[in-house]
C-alpha positions as CSV (number, residue, x, y, z in Angstrom):
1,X,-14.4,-71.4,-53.2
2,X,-13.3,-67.6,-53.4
3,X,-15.4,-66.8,-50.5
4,X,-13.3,-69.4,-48.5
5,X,-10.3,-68.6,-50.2
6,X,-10.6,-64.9,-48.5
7,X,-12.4,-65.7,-45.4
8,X,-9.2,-68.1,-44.8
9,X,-6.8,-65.4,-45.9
10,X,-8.6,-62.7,-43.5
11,X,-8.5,-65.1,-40.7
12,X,-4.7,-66.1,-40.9
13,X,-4.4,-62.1,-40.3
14,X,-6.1,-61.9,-36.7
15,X,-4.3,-65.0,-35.5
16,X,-2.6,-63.7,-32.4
17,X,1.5,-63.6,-32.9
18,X,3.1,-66.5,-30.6
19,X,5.8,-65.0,-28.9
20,X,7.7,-68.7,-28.4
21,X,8.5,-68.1,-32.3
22,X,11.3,-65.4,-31.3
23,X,12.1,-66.5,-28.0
24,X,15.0,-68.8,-29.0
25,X,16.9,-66.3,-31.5
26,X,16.2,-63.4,-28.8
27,X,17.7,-65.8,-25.8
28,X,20.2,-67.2,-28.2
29,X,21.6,-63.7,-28.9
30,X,21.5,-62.1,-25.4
31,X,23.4,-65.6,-24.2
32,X,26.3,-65.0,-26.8
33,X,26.1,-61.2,-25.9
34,X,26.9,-61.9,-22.0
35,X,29.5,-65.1,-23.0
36,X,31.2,-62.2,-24.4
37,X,31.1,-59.8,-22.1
38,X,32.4,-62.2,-19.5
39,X,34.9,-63.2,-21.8
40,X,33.4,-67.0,-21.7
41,X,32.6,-69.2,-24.4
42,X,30.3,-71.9,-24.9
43,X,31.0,-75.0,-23.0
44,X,30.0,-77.9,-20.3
45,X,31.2,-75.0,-18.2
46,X,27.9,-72.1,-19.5
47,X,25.7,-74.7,-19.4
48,X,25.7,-75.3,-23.2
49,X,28.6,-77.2,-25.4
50,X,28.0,-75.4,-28.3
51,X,25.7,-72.8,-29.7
52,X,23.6,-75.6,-31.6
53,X,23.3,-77.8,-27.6
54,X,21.6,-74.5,-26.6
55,X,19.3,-74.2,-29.7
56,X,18.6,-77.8,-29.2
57,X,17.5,-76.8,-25.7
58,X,16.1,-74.2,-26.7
59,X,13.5,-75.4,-29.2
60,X,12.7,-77.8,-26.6
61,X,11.6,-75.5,-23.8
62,X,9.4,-74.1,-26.6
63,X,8.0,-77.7,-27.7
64,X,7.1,-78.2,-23.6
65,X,5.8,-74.7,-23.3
66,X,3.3,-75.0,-26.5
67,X,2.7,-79.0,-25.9
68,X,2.1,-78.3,-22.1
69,X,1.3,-74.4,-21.2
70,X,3.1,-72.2,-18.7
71,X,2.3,-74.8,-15.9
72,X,5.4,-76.8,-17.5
73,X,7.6,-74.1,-16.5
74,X,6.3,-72.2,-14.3
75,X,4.0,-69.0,-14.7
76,X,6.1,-67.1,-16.9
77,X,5.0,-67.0,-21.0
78,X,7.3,-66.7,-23.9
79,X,6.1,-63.6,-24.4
80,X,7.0,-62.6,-20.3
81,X,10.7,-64.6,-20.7
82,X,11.2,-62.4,-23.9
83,X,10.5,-59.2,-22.8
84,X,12.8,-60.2,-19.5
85,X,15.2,-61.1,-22.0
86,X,14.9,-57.8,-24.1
87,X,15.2,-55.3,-21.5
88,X,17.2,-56.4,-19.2
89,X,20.6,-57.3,-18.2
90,X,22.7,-60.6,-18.3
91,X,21.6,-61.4,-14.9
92,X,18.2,-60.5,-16.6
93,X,18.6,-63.7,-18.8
94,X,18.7,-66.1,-15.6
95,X,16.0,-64.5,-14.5
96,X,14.1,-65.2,-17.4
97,X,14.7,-69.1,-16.8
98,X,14.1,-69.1,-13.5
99,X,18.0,-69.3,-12.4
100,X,20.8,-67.6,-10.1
101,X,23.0,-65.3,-11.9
């Protein structure tokens, strides 16, 4: 029992981290930053009503990209989208989705 106990424990450990975990808060922040920067707020008008509509969305995308793989949305990862995200721009975060700025 012990022996399964730690094997299970060690195991957990070397699982590899999924990126689609963070994607969401990491989008959902650079989106906010640029609405602000472009002095927008959410609405019909962003693409998302509210902040909740584009967490909605949000978790989602990551449902379809877990459920379904990259071929769901094309050949970008979460991991690829996020790191877009991360070091780029706000035209960066279109890219990311596959959009014009």
């Amino acid at each position: 029992m012990l022996r399964a106990l730690g094997f299970l424990l060690l195991s957990s450990g070397c699982a590899p981290e999924d990126s689609c975990v963070s994607l969401c808060a990491h989008a959902h922040a650079k989106f906010a930053s640029c609405l602000e920067e472009r002095d927008a707020d959410w609405g019909t008008s962003v693409g998302f009503s509210s902040a909740a509509d584009f967490d909605d969305w949000c978790s989602t995308f990551v449902w379809e990209e877990r459920e379904l793989g990259t071929a769901a949305s094309g050949d970008l990862t979460c991991a690829d989208r996020q790191a877009i995200i991360d070091d780029g721009d706000c035209n960066a975060w279109y890219t990311a989705w596959g959009e014009a700025p």
